[in-house]
N, C-alpha and C positions, 0 to 999 in steps of 0.2 A: 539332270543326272544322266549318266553315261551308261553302258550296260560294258564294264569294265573289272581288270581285277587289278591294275595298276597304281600310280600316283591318286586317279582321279577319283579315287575310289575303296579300294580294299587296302593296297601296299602300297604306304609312298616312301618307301624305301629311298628310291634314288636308284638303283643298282640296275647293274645293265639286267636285259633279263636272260634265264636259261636258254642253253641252246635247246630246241623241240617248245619252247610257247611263242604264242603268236602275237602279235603287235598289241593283241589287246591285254596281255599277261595273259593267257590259257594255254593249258596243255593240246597241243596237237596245230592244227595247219591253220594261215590267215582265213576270217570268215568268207573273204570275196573269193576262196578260193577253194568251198565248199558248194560241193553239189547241190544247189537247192531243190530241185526238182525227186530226189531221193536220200533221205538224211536222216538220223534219230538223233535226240537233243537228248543230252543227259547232265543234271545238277546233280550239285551234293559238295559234301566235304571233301578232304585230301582222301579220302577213301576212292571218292569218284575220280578225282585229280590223278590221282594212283600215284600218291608218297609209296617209295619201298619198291618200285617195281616197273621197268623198263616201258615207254609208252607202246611199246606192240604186245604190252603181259597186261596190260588194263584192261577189268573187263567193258568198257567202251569200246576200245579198237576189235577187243575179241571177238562180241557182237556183229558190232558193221562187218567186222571182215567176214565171218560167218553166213550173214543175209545178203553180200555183195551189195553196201551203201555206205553213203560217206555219213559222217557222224559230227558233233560239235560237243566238245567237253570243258562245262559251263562249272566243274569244282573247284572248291575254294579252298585251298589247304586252312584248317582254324574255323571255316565260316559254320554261321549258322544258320534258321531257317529262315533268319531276315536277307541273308544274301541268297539262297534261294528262289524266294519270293522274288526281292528285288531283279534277280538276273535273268527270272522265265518270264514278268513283265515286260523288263525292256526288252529282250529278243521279243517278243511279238509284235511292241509298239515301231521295232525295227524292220522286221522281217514278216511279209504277208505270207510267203509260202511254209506249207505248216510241215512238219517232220512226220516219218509213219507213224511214230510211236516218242512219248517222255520218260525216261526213266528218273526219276526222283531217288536220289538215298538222301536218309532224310536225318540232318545232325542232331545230335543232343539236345533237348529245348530249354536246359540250362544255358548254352550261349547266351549272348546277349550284348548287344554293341554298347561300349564302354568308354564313356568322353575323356577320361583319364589317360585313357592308354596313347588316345590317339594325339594327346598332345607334343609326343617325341614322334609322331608319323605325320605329322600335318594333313590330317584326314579326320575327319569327325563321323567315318563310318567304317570304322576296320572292321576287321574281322571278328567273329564272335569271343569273350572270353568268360574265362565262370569259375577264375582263382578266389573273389572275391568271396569268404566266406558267410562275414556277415552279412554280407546281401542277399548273397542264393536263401540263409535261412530267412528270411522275411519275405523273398520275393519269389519263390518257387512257385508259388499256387497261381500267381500272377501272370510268369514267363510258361507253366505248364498250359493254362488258359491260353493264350498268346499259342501258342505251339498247336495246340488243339486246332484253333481258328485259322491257323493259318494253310493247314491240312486240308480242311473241308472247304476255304478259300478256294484252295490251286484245284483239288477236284471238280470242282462245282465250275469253274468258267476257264479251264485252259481247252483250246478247240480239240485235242484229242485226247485220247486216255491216257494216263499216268499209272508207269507200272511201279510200283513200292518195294523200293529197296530198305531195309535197315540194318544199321549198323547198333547207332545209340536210340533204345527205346522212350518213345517221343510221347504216348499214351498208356491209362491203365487198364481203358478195354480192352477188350479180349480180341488178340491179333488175327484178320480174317486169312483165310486159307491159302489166298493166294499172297499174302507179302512175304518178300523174298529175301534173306536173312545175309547178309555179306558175313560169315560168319568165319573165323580165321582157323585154319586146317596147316598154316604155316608163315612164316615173319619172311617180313621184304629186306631191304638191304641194311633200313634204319633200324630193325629190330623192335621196332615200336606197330608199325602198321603192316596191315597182311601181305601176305606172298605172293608168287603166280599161281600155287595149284588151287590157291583162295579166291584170285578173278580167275580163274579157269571156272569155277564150281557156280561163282554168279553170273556168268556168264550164260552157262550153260540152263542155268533158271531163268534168266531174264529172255533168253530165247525162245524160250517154252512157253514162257507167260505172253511173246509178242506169237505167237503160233498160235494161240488157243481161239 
């Protein structure tokens, strides 16, 4: 498996891809042509991806630009914490040199990859989905579990710290101090996901919390 967001992987669309992603489907510049020696990694949903809001209003770019370092924006618009997971594995089974800092937002843990869907995408790992009703009710305590694990997984063995972004609450313990709420103060272009003064605001947290 590839550490990809394309055909081979999340979207096999077919479709040429957007102007501003990089040969691998990702928002921002080809990886060979990232700074490794100074970088921050950041996963996550189309919140990380930054639906709704020009790539220099993301708060990824807003960050890097702020600490003067190049950055790698590993969001999945739709995905969930199995594309996550999957994508902070392979960049390290790829890439030796480690980033200052991971930012994680962290999806919904209802996602959950869906062999039905992927039968019109010729992919048998698409992106997360969680239309299915019947399911979610039987299968919640399952995919929460799942969600939980997969949390204290990426903490426990990714080589640096992981600062905690969320959007969709992913546990029912009690939220520690420092996670960092992507919380929406105004709508992006789609009208559905947050605006710039919204990564301006996580931005300016996720800076704080790589400072401390």
């Amino acid at each position: 498996m590839s550490l990809t967001q394309d055909s081979e992987y999340f979207f096999a669309t077919g479709a040429e891809l957007p102007h501003g992603y990089n040969s691998d489907g990702f928002r921002g510049k080809n990886f060979v042509d990232i700074d490794m020696d100074n970088y921050l990694l950041f996963a996550g949903s189309s919140h990380t991806e930054g639906i709704g809001v020009k790539a220099d209003e993301t708060f990824a770019h807003l960050v890097s630009a702020e600490l003067k370092c190049d950055h790698v924006n590993l969001g999945v618009g739709g995905g969930g914490i199995d594309a996550v997971e999957h994508n902070l594995l392979m960049w390290f089974l790829k890439h030796k040199k480690l980033p200052k800092a991971i930012i994680v937002e962290w999806p919904d843990y209802a996602r959950f990859v869906q062999h039905k869907w992927a039968e019109t995408r010729n992919s048998l790992c698409p992106a997360g989905m969680w239309s299915d009703a019947e399911f979610i009710t039987y299968a919640n305590d399952s995919l929460y579990i799942k969600g939980e694990m997969t949390y204290h997984f990426l903490h426990r063995i990714m080589p640096v710290k992981i600062i905690d972004v969320m959007h969709g609450k992913i546990t029912n313990f009690p939220i520690n101090a420092r996670m960092i709420w992507h919380s929406e103060v105004d709508k992006g272009t789609d009208k559905e996901h947050a605006g710039p003064k919204t990564h301006i605001q996580t931005a300016e947290n996720i800076i704080h919390a790589i400072d401390r």
